[in-house]
N, C-alpha and C positions, 0 to 999 in steps of 0.2 A: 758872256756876261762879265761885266767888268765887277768886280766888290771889291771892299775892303777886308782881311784876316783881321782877327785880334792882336797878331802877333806882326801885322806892317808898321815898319817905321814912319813916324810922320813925313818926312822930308819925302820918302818914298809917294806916298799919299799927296802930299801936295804939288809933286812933281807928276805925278797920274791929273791929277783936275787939271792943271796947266794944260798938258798937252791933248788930253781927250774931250776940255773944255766942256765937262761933267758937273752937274748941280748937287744930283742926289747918285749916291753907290749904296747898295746893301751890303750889312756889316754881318760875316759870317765868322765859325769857330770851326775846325779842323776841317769842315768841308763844305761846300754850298749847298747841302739840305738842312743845314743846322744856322740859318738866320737868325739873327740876333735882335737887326734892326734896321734902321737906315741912316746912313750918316750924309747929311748937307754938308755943301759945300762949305754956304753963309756962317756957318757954325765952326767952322775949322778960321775963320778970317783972323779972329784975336791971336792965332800962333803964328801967323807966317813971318812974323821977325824971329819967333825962337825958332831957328831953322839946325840949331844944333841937335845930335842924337842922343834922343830919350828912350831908351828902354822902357823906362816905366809909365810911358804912354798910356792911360787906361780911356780904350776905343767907347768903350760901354758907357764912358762917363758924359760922352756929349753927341751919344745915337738916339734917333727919335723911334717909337715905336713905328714896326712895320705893319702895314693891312695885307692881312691875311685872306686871302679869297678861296673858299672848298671850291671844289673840281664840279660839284654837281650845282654852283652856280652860276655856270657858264652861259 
């Protein structure tokens, strides 16, 4: 599975969709059982000229809610 951390640099992030040519990635915190949500590509487009490094990145501020599917509705 490809995601995004909370803690990935943008440039990181948008040098991952360039090359994996990815729409949507799930947005995870310390580990992949702990989803956050899903971050579009479409949604990332307004930054790709600020390609300088932001720490203060906040991933959660432009992730769409994730759908959640239980195991016993397979």
């Amino acid at each position: 599975i490809i995601a995004v951390s909370t803690q990935d640099l943008l440039t990181d992030v948008l040098s991952l969709i360039q090359e994996k040519a990815l729409s949507r990635m799930p947005l995870y915190e310390n580990d992949l059982d702990n989803i956050l949500g899903v971050i579009y590509a479409k949604d990332i487009l307004p930054y790709l000229n600020d390609r300088k490094e932001e720490p203060s990145f906040n991933w959660k501020t432009i992730s769409r809610n994730a759908l959640f599917i239980p195991a016993t509705k397979k």
